[in-house]
C-alpha positions in Angstrom: 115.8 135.4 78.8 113.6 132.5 78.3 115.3 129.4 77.0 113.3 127.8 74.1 113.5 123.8 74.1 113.7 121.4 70.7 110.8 120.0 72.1 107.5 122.1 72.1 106.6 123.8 74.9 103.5 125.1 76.9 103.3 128.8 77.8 100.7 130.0 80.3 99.8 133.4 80.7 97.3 133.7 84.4 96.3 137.1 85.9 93.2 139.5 85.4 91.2 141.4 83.3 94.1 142.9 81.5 95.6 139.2 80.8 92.5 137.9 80.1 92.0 141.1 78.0 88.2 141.4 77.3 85.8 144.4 76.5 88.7 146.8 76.6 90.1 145.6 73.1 86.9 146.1 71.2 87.6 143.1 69.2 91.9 143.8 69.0 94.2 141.4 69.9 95.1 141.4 73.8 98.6 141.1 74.6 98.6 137.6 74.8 97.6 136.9 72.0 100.1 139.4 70.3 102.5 137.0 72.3 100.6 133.7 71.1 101.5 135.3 67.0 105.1 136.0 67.8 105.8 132.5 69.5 103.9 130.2 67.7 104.0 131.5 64.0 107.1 134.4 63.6 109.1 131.9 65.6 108.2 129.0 64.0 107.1 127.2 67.1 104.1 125.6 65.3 103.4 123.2 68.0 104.1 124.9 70.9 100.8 125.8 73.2 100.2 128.9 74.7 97.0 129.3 77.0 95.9 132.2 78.6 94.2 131.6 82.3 93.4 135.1 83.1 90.3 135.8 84.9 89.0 139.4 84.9 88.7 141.4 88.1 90.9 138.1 90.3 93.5 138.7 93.0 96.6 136.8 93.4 94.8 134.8 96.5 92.4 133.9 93.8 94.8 132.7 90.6 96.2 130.6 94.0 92.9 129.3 95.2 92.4 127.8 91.7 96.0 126.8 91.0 95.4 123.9 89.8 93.2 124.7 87.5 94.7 127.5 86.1 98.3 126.3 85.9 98.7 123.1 87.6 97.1 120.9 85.4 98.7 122.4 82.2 102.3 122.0 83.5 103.3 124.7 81.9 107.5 125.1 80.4 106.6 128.8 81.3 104.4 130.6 83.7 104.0 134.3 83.2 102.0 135.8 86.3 100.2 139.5 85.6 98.3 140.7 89.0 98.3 143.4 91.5 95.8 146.0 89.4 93.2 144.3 91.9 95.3 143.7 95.0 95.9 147.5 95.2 91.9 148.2 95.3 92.3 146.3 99.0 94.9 148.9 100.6 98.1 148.8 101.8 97.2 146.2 104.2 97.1 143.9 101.3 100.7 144.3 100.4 101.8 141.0 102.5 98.9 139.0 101.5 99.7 139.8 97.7 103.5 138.8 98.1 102.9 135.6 100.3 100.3 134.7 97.3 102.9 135.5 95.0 105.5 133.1 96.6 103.0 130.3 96.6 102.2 130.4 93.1 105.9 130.7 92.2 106.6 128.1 94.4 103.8 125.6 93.4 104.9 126.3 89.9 108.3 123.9 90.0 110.7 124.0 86.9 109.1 125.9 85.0 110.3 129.0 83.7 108.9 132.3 85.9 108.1 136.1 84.1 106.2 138.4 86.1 104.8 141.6 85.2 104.4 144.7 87.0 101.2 146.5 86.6 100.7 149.0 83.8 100.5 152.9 84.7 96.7 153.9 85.5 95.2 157.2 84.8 95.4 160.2 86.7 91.9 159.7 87.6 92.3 156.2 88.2 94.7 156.4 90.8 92.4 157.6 93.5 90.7 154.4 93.8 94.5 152.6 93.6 97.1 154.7 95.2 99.3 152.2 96.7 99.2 150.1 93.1 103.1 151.7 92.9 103.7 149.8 96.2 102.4 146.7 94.3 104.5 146.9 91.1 107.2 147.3 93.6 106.6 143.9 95.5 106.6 142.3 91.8 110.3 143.8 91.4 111.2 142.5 94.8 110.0 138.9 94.2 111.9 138.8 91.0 114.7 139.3 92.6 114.1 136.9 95.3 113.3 134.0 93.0 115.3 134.9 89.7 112.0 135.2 88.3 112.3 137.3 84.6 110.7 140.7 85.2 108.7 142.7 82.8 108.2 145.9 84.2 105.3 147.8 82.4 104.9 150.5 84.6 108.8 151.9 84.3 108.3 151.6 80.6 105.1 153.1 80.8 106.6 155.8 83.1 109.8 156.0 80.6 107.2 157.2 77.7 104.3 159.1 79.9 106.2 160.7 82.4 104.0 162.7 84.9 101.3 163.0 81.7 98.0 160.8 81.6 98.9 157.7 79.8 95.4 157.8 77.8 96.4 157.1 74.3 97.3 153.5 75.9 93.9 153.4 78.1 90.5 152.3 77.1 89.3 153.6 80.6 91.3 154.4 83.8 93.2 151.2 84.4 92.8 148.6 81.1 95.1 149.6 78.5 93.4 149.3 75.1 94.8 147.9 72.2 97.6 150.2 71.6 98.4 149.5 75.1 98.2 145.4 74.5 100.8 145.6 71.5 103.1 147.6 73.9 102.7 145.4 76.3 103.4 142.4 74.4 106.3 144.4 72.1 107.6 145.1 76.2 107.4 141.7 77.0 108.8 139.6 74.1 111.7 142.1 74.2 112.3 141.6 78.0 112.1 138.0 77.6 114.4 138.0 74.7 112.1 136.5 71.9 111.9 139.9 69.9 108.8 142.1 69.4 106.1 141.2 66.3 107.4 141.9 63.3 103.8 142.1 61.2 100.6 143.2 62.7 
């Protein structure tokens, strides 16, 4: 559970596409945004700041090649970190690469308050181009565990509500979710992080 100060606080959101959430959400609100509404207005955290760093189609070697301008510089109370969707386009032989990038960018990140997020699910014919991405979400779990990291994990919820169907009343193509997708994602998220889920749309 995230642990809200007196004093206001700065939320960064980094990761890809899906964080940075363009085209897909045909002019909806992405899921940080949804975020943004719930923290800043519901909760009544006028002055709080939350910033979202996410660059479409990056890697977790990239978010770490431009730490300090993504994250560093903002010295964020809480760092949420969304990536692996692009990692698992590289192969399995990324897997170590993605985790050691992972650990840096934890690591570089110092008191602040860490959430990661698994991937979401991708379409059935999305998975041929990423079919180690459950490998991926996997690594995510582990480094939670390792660093006490919160963990929102996207693709067991998505899994809990898809099963072995297509998940394409979430999709806007086979691997960005689309606006219904965002507000899950976000609902997921400020559940998971204890903070709730919207409560007006």
């Amino acid at each position: 559970m995230i642990k809200l100060s007196a004093e206001p606080m700065t939320w960064v959101a980094t990761g890809d596409s899906i964080t940075q959430a363009v085209l897909h959400t045909h002019g909806s609100r992405g899921w940080v945004e949804h975020v943004h509404e719930r923290v800043r207005w519901q909760l009544d955290r006028l002055t709080d700041i939350v910033i979202n760093t996410g660059v479409s189609g990056w890697t977790s070697t990239d978010v770490l090649a431009a730490h300090d301008h993504l994250i560093g510089r903002f010295s964020p109370d809480v760092l949420s970190i969304s990536l692996g969707t692009n990692d698992a386009t590289r192969g399995p032989g990324r897997l170590a690469e993605f985790r050691d990038s992972m650990r840096a960018i934890i690591a570089k990140a110092g008191d602040a308050q860490i959430v990661l997020h698994t991937p979401v699910l991708v379409s059935q014919s999305g998975r041929a181009r990423r079919p180690d991405l459950p490998a991926f979400c996997q690594a995510v779990r582990e480094i939670a565990a390792e660093t006490g990291a919160l963990l929102v994990d996207h693709e067991a919820y998505w899994l809990a509500r898809f099963g072995d169907t297509d998940p394409i009343p979430w999709l806007d193509d086979p691997a960005h979710p689309n606006a219904v997708g965002h507000l899950h994602m976000a609902d997921h998220t400020l559940r998971t992080i204890g903070l709730g889920e919207l409560t007006e749309l």
